[in-house]
N, C-alpha and C positions, 0 to 999 in steps of 0.2 A: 785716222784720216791720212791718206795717200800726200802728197805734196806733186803735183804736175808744174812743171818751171813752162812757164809760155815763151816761147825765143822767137820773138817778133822786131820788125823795123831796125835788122842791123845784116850785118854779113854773115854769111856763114862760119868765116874764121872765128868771126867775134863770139859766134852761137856758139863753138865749140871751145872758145877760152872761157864764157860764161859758166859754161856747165859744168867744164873743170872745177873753177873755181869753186863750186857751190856743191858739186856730185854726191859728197855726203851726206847733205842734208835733205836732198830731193831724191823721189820715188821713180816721177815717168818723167820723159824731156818729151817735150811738147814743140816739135817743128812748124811753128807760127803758118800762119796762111801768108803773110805779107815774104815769107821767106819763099816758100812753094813758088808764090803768082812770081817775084823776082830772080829765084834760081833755079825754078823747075825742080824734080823729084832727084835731082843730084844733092838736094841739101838735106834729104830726108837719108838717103845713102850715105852722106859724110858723118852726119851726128850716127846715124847707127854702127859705120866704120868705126868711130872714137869711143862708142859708147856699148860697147856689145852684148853688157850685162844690163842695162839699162831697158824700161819699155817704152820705147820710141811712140808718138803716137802723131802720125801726121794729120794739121788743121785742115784736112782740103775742102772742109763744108760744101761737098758734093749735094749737089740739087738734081740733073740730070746726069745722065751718058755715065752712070752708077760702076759696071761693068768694070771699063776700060780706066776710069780716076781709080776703083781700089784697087785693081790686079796693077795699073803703074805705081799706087805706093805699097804694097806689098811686095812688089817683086823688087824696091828698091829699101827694103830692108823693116819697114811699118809694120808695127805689134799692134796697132790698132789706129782706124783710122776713123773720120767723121761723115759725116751724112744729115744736111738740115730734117728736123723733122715736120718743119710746111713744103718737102721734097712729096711726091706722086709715092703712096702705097709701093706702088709696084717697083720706084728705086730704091726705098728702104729696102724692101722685100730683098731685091738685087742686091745691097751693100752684105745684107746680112747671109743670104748664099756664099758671096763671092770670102766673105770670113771666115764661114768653115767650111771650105775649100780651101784654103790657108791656114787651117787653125789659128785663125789672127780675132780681133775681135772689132764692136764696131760702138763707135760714142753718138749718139743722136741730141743734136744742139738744139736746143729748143726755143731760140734765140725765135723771136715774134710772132711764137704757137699762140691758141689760145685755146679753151678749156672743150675744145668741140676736137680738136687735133689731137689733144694728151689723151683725151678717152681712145681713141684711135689708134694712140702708140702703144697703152698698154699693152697690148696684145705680144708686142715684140720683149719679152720678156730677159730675152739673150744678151740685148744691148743695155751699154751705159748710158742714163740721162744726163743732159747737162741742161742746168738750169743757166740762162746766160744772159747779164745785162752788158749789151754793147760798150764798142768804143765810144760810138757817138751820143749815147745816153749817157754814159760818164760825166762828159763833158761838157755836157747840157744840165742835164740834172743832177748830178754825181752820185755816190753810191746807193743803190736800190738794192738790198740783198734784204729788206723786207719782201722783196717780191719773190724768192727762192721759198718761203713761207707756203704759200698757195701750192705752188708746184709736187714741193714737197709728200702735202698729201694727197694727191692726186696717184701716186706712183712709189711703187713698194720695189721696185728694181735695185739697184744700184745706182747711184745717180752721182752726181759731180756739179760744182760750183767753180762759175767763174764771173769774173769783172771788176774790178779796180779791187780785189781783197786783200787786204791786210793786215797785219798785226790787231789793226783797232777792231776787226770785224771778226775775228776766229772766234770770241766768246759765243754771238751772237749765233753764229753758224753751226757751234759744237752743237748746241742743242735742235739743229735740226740733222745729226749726225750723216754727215755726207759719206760716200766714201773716199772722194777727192775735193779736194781745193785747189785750182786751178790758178797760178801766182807768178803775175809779169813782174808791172814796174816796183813790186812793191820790194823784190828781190832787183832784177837787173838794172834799176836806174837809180838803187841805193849807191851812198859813197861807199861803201864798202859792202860788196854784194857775197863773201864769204859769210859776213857777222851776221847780215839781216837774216840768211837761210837759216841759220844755226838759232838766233832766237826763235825765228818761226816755229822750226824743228823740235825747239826744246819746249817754246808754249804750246806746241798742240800735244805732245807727248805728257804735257803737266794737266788739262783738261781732260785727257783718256784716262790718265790716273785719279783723279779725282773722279771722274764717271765710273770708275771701277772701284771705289772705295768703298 
């Protein structure tokens, strides 16, 4: 499993001391959507500028006007970018044109599908799924990553987890083997956001091992 660091609700400098901090431990850096709508596709440019081995993947949960959102975060440095998938057929269809046209790739969030949609995305077999419980269902309800479960079997792609995950949750999630886990505050609003990575990093490395025994 991949680690994707979600860099949300802060500046961009902070975004790029965060990832410092943390760069060995994490896979893809994840340029938050609260970063995008607040500094524009210059924040997706600076973490790629700091980060140039890295695969950048910018949150812009594009719904319409497909085209024009991923050729601005690709040309401003995005190895992969997002696309809801209750967006119209035909801007999926778009995000995933406009990818390889860029050799870039493209994450379809699945954040309030339901099982009449996912039969529908199969088809886009190119992209990565992201099964996804909200901020605001966090907060409400708090963690739901039994609901990644359903999704799961629905779709044989590559797929990706996100929403309040952490430590206590990686057991749970090995066994529906994602290829990412998608991990904010449980990394950047730790007291020490170097050590939390590096746990993370080293429990999910110790789960692969044991899956491989």
């Amino acid at each position: 499993m991949k680690i994707q660091l979600a860099l949300d609700r802060m500046t961009v400098e902070e975004a790029i001391e965060m990832t410092r901090q943390v760069e060995d431990y994490v896979d893809w850096v994840e340029v938050g959507t609260s970063l995008i709508k607040e500094f524009g596709t210059s924040s997706i440019r600076a973490l790629k500028e700091a980060f140039p081995n890295k695969i950048i993947v910018a949150d812009i949960k594009t719904i319409d006007n497909a085209k024009y959102e991923f050729q601005l975060c690709f040309e401003a440095g995005a190895d992969l970018a997002t696309v809801m998938g209750v967006a119209p057929p035909v801007t999926i269809e778009t995000c995933l044109h406009m990818a390889a046209q860029y050799d870039k790739r493209v994450m379809v969030d699945l954040l309030n599908t339901n099982e009449e949609h996912i039969q529908q995305l199969r088809q886009y077999d190119a992209a990565i799924f992201c099964a996804h419980v909200s901020k605001d269902q966090q907060e409400i309800a708090g963690k739901q990553t039994s609901a990644h479960a359903g999704i799961r079997k629905s779709l044989s792609a590559e797929w990706a987890v996100a929403g309040g995950i952490s430590l206590d949750s990686l057991d749970i999630l090995a066994k529906l083997s994602p290829t990412v886990v998608i991990i904010g505050s449980a990394i950047t609003k730790a007291a020490n956001p170097k050590a939390a990575a590096k746990q993370i990093k080293e429990y999910i490395l110790s789960i692969e091992e044991r899956a491989h025994a």
